[in-house]
Residue frames as a rotation matrix with the C-alpha (Angstrom) as fourth column:
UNK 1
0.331 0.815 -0.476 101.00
-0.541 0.577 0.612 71.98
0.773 0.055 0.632 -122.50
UNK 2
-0.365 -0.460 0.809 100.93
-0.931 0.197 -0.307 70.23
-0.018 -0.866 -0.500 -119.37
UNK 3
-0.306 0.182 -0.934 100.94
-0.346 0.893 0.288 66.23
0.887 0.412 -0.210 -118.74
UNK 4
0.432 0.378 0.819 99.00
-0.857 -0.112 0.504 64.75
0.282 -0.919 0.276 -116.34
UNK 5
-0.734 -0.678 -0.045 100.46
-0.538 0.619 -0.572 62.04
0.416 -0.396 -0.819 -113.85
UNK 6
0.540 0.841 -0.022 98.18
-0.544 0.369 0.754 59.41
0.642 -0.395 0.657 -112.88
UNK 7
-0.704 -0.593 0.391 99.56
-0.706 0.646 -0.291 57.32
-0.080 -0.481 -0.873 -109.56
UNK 8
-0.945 -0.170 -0.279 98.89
-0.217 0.965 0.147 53.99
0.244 0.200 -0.949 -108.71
UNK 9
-0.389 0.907 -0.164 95.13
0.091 -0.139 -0.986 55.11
-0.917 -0.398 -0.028 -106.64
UNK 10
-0.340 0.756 -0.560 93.82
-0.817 -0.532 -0.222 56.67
-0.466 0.382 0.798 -109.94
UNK 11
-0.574 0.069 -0.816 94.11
-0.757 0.335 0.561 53.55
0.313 0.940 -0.140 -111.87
UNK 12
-0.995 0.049 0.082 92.58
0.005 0.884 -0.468 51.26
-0.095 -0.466 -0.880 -109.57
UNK 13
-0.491 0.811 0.319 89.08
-0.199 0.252 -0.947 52.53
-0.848 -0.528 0.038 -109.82
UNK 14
-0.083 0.069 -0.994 88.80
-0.996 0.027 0.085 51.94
0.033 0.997 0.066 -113.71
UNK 15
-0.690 -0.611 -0.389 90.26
-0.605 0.781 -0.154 48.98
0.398 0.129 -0.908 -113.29
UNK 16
-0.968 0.241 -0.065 87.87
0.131 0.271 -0.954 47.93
-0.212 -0.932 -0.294 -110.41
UNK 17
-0.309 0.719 -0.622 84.70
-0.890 -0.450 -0.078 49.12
-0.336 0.530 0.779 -112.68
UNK 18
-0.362 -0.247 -0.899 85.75
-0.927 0.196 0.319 47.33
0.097 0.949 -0.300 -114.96
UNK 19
-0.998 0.055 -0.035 86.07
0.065 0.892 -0.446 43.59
0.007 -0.448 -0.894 -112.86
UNK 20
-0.418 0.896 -0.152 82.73
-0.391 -0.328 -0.860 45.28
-0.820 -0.299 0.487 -111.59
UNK 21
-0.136 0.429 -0.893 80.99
-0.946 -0.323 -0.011 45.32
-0.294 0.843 0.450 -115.05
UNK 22
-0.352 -0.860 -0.370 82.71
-0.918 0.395 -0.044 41.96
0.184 0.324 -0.928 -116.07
UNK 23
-0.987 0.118 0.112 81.95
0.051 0.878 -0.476 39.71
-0.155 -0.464 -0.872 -113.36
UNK 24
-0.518 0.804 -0.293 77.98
-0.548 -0.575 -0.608 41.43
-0.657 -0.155 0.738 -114.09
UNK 25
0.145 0.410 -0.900 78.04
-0.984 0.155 -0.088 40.34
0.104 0.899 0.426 -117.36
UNK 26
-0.786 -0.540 -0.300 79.03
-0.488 0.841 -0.235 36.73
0.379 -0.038 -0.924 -116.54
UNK 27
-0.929 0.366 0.045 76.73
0.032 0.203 -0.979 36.19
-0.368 -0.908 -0.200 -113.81
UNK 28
0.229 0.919 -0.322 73.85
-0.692 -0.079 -0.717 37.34
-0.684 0.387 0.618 -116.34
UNK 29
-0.045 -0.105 -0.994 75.12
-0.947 0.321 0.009 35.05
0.318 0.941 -0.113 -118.92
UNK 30
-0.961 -0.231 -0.151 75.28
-0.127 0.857 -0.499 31.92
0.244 -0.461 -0.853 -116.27
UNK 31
-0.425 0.900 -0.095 71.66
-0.014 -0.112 -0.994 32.87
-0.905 -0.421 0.060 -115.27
UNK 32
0.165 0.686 -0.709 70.55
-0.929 -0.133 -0.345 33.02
-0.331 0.715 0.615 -118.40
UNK 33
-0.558 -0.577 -0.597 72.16
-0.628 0.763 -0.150 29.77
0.542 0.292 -0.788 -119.58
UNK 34
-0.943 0.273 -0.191 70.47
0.332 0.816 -0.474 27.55
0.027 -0.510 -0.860 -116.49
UNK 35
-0.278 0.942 0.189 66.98
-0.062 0.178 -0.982 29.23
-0.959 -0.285 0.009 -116.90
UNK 36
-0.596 -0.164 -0.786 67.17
-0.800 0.035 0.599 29.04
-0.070 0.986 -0.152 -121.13
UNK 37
-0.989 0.040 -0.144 65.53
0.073 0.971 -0.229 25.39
0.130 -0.237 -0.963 -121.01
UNK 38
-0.543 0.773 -0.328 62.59
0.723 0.231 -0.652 26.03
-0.428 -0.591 -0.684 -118.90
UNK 39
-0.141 0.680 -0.720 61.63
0.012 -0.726 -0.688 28.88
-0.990 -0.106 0.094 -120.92
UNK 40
-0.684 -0.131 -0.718 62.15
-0.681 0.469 0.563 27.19
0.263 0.874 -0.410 -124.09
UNK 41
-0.904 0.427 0.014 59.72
0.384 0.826 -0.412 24.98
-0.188 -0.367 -0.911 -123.03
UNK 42
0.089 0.975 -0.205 57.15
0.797 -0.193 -0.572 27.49
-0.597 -0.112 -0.794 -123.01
UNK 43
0.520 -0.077 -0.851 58.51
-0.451 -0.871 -0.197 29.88
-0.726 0.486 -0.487 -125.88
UNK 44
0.438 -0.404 0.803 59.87
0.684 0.729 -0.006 27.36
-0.583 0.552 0.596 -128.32
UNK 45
0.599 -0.165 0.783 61.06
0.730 -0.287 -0.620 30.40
0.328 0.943 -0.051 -131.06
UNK 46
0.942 -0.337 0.009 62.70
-0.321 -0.887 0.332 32.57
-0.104 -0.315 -0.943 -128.52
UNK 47
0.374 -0.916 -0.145 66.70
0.167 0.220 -0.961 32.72
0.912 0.335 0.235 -129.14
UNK 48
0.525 -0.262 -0.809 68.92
0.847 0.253 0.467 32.18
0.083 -0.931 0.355 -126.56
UNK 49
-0.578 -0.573 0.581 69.86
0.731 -0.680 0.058 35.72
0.362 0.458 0.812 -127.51
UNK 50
-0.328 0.861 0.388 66.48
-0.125 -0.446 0.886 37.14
0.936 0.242 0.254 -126.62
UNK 51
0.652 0.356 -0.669 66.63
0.521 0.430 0.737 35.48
0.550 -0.829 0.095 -123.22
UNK 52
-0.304 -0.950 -0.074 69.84
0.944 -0.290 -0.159 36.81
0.129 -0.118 0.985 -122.75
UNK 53
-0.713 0.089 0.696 69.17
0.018 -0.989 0.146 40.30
0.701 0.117 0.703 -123.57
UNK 54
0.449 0.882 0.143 65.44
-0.160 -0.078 0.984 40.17
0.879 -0.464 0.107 -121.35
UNK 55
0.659 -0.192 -0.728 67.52
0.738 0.355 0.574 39.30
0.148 -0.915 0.375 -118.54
UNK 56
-0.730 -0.670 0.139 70.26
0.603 -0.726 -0.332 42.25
0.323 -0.158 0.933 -118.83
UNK 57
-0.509 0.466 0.723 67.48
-0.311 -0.883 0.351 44.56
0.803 -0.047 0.595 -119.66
UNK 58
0.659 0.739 -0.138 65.39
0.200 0.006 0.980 43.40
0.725 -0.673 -0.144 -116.43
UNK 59
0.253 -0.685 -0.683 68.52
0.948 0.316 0.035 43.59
0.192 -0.656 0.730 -114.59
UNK 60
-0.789 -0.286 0.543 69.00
0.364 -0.930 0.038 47.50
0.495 0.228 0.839 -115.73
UNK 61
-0.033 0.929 0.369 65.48
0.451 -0.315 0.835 48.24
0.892 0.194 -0.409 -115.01
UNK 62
0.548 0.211 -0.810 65.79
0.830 -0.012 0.558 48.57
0.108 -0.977 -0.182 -111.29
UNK 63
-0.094 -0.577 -0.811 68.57
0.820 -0.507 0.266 51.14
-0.565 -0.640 0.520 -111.50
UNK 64
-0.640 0.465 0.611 66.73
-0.020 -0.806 0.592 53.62
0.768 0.367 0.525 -113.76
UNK 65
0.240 0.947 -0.213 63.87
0.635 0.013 0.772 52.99
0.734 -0.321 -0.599 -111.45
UNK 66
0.366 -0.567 -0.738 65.99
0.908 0.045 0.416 54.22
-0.202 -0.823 0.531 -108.74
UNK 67
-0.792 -0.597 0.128 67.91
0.605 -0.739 0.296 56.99
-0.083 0.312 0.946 -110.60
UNK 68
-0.194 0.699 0.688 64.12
0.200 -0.659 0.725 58.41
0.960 0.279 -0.012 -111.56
UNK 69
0.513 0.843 -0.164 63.27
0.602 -0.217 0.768 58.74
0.612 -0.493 -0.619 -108.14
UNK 70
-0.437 -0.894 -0.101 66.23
0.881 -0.448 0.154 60.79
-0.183 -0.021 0.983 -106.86
């Protein structure tokens, strides 16, 4: 059985995903957070869960669009 060596290049682009992914999810959670309010306003029963999520999933939406047309 052979082990593989990984050098210092392979790990970087995990790593670099990763930050990638990370800093995504923040950035939707800060957006959601300052527009929460104003749409409470006009959805009183929605959770700030539900806003949350409508904002990932509109965020996603564009890169399926994209991937279908490919």
């Amino acid at each position: 059985m052979t082990t593989k060596k990984y050098g210092a290049a392979d790990l970087r682009v995990p790593d670099a995903t990763h930050e990638y992914n990370v800093q995504r999810e923040i950035d939707s959670f800060l957006r959601a957070i300052n527009s929460y309010p104003d749409r409470f306003a006009r959805e009183p029963y929605l959770s700030f869960q539900q806003h949350l999520s409508s904002i990932v999933t509109a965020e996603q939406l564009p890169a399926v669009d994209e991937d279908l047309r490919r």
